[in-house]
N, C-alpha and C positions, 0 to 999 in steps of 0.2 A: 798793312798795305792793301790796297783797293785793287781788284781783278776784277778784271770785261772777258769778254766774248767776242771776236774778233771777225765772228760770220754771221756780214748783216742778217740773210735772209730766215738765221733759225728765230729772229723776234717774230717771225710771223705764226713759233708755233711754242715758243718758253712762255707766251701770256697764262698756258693752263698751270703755272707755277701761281698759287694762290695769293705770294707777295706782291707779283705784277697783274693782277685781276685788273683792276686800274688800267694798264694800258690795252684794252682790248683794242685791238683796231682793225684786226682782218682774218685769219683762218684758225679755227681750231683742227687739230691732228685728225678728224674724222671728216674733217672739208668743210665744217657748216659754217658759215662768217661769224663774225662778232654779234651780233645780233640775238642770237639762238639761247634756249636757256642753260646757262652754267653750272656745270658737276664737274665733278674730275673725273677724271681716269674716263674723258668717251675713248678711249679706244677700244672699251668692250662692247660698242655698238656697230663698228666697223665689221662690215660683215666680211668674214676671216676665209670662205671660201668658192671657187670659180660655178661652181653650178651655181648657186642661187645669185651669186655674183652676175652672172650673165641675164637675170630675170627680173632684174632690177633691184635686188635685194629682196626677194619675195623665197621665204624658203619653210614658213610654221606648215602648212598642209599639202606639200607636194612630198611624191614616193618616199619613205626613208630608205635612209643612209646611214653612214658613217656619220657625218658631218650635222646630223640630228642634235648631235652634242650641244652645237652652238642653236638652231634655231628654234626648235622642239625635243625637250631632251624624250617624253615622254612615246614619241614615237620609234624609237630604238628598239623597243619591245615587238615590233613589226620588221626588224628588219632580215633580206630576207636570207643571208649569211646563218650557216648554221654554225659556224666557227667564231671565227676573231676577223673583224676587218679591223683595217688601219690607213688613215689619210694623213698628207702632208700637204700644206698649201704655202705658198709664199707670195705676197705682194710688194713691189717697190711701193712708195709710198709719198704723195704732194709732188711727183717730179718734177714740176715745177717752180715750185722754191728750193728744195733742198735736195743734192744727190744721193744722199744715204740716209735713207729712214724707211722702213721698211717692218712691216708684219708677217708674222711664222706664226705657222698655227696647227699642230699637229692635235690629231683624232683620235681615236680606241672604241672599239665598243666587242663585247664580249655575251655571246647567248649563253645564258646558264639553262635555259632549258625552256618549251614550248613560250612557257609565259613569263619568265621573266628574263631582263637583258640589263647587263650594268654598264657603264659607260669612262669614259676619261679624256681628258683635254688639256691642254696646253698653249695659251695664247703669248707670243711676246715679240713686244712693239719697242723696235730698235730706232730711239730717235737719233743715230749720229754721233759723230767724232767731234766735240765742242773743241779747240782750240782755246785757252786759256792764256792771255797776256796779263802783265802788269801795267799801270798808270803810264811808265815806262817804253810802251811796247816788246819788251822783253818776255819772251817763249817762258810759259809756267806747267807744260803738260798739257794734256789731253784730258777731258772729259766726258763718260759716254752714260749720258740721259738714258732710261729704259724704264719698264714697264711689262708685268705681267700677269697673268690667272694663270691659277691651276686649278681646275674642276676636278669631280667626280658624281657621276649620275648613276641613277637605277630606276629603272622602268616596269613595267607589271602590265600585263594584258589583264583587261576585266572583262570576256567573252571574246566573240569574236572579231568585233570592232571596235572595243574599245579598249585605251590606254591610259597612264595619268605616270607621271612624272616628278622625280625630286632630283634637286644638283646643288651641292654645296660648293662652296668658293673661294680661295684666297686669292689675295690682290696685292701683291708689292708695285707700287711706284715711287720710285728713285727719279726723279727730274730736275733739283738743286745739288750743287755742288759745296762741301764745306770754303774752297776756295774763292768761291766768287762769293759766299755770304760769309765774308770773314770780315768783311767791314761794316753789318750790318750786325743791329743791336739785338735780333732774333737767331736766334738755334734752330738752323732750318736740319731736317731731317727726312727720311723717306715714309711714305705713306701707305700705313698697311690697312686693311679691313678684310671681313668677312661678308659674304653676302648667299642668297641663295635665290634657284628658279625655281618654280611651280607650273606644273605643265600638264595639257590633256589631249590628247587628238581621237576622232572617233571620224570610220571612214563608210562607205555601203556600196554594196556594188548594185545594180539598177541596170533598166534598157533607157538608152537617150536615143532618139532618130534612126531606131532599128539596130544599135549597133550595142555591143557590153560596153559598161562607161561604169566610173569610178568617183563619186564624190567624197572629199572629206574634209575636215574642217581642225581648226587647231588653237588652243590659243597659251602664249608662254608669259608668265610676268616673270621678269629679271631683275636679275642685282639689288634682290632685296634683302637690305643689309646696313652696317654701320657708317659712321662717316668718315671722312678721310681730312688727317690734319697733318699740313706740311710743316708745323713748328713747334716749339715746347708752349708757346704762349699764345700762338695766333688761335684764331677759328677752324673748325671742323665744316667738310663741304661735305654737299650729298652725291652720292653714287651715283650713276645713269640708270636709275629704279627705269624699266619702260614695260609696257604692253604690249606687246605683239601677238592678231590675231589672224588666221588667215585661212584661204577658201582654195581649193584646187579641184578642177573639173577636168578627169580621164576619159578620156573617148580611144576606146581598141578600133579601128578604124576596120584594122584585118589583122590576120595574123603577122605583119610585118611590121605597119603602121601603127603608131600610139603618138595621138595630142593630148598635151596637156594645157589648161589654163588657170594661171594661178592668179590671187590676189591678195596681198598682204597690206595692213593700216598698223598703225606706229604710234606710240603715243609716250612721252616721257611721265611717271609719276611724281616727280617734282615741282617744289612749291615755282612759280612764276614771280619772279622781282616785281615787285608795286613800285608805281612813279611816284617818285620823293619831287619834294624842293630842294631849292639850293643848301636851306637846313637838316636835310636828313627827314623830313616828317612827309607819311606818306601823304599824297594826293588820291589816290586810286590803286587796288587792288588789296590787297594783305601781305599782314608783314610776314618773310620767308625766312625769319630764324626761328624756326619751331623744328618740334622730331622727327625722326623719320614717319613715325604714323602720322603726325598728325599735317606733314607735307605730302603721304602717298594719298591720304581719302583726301584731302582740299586740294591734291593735284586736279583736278573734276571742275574747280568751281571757284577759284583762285586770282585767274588772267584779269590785268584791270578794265579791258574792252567786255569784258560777260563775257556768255556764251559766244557772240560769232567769234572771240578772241581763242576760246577754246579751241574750236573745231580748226583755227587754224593752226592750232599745232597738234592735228593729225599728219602724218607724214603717210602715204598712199603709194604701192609697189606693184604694178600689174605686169604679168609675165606669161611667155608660151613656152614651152620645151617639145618639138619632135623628135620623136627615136625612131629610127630606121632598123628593126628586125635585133632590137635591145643592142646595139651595136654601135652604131652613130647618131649624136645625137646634136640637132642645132637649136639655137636659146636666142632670145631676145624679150626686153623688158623696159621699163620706164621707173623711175623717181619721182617723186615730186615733194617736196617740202618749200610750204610757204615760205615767201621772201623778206616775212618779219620774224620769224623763228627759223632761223638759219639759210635757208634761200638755196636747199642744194636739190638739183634740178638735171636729169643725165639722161641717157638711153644708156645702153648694155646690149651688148650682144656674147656671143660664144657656141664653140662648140667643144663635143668631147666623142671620145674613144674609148670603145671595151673590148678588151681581148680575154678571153678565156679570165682569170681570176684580176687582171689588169683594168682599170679604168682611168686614164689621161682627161681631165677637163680645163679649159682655155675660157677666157674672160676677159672682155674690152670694154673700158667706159667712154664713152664719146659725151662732155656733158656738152650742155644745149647753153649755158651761161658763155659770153666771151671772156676770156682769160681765168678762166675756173680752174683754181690748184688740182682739182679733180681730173681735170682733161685727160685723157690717154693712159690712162691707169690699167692697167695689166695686173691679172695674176692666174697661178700655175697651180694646179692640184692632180697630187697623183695618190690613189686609193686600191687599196687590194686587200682581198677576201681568202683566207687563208686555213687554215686547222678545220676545217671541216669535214664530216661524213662522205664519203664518195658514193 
């Protein structure tokens, strides 16, 4: 017997099921359109929390944190917690198409001592309550799509400014159901891999315009790792390998006042699909069923327009943060990804609160596309700094 889905609007987000790649026709779960290049499991590029969330996703070289976990594991080893901190983040998620899909994302990070810091994280992306009928229309249960990582990092100070970075990875995605592929000649199944980051930040303190200012720079490659196959017989997909590298400029204003400005570039290390014909044979670019190595180094030089085809799928994050006397703090930022590799284009803004070992941080996307599943996107993170020396 043959089972659907009975809630139009999740087809805008079951295409990252690798049997319906075929019908891509509108958003993948991280917001980018059909357009964008294809991996599974983006939702580990979803940036998981509201500080950098508010800066437009711009997070590898601004102060650490907790939440270093996700964008720079290597700077942990800076951070300034002599204890245990620990973050929680939550985002609704497309509220727009769908009521219940939603990202959790919990932090750890632990000093073991001057120079080294270890790390841990937890990402999981709740796609929803599938409703399941039969041919019939007759109620079959519920089904609930998900998806998660579980990290672990450690960090190492090499002098006074600099860091380097390792974080290993599991990745379960569950997103097919045996009952909706029971009528289907494949064994669909859920999708595991293993992936890891590599990471460095190195920072300097300086005079800029009379005043102490703070550059430093960062860069994390991610999810480099195996592929992910959602059936006994089908094909293996590549993980969201990407590059993020980024630049943040501190300016101590006074003792109360601190600007920051940040800028982060994006870059996925996977192969780019060449234009076929209507036979399958390519026209332009190279073919994209090779390894993982030998799709992360031809990520570079792959795209079938060349080089200007490259550069546009750089994706570009520029962000400010002001703290008021380390206390209050207000954010704002930009997006941009071209509109032939996924077209996701937003402002950001937010602000946060630190009380004593407490810090509360807020995060708003306003995108700048009309009817953009991104619009109005909110999330929540609450972080505290705990077992430390007094």
């Amino acid at each position: 017997m043959k089972f659907f889905y009975n809630r139009t609007n999740f087809l805008y987000i079951i295409f990252l099921l690798p049997s319906f790649a075929i019908a891509q026709t509108a958003t993948s779960t991280n917001g980018s359109s059909s357009n964008a290049i294809p991996t599974a499991v983006p939702f580990l590029n979803i940036s998981p929390d509201s500080r950098s969330g508010a800066m437009g996703d711009a997070g590898v070289a601004i102060s650490p944190d907790v939440n270093a976990n996700y964008w720079n594991p290597s700077k942990l080893a800076f951070i300034d917690s002599t204890g245990n901190s620990i973050s929680l983040s939550y985002s609704p998620w497309l509220r727009h198409l769908v009521p219940d899909v939603s990202l959790s994302y919990l932090s750890f990070a632990h000093k073991l001592d001057s120079r080294n810091t270890i790390g841990a994280s937890l990402r999981y992306f709740n796609l929803g309550s599938i409703q399941l009928v039969d041919s019939y229309q007759n109620n079959q249960g519920t089904y609930r799509p998900n998806e998660l990582s579980l990290d672990a990092s450690f960090a190492r100070k090499f002098g006074d400014n600099f860091s380097l970075g390792l974080t290993l990875r599991y990745i379960y995605s569950n997103l097919s159901s045996q009952s909706f592929a029971s009528g289907s000649s494949q064994t669909t199944k859920a999708g595991n891999a293993v992936a890891a980051d590599v990471s460095m930040y190195h920072k300097k303190s300086f005079q800029e315009f009379g005043m102490d200012a703070l550059f430093a720079y960062g860069v994390n490659i991610s999810n480099i790792g195996s592929k992910v196959s959602y059936s006994s017989t089908g094909p293996a997909y590549f993980l969201p390998t990407n590059l993020k590298v980024g630049f943040a400029n501190t300016l101590n204003i006074d003792t109360l006042n601190q600007f920051t400005f940040t800028f982060d570039i994006n870059k996925l290390l996977v192969p780019t699909p060449p234009i076929r014909d209507a036979n399958g044979n390519i026209i332009s670019g190279k073919d994209d069923n090779v390894s993982v190595p030998a799709g992360f180094f031809g990520s570079f030089s792959d795209a079938p327009g060349g080089f200007s085809e490259e550069l546009k799928e750089i994706a570009f994050s520029p962000g400010v943060e002001y703290w008021y006397d380390q206390q209050f703090a207000i954010r704002a930022g930009y997006f941009y990804e071209n509109p032939t590799k996924g077209g996701r284009q937003y402002l950001t803004m937010g602000v946060g609160l630190k009380y004593n070992i407490y810090r509360f941080d807020f995060s708003y996307l306003a995108a700048s596309q009309q009817n953009s599943p991104l619009a109005n996107t909110l999330r929540f993170t609450l972080s505290l700094n705990f077992g430390g020396k007094k």
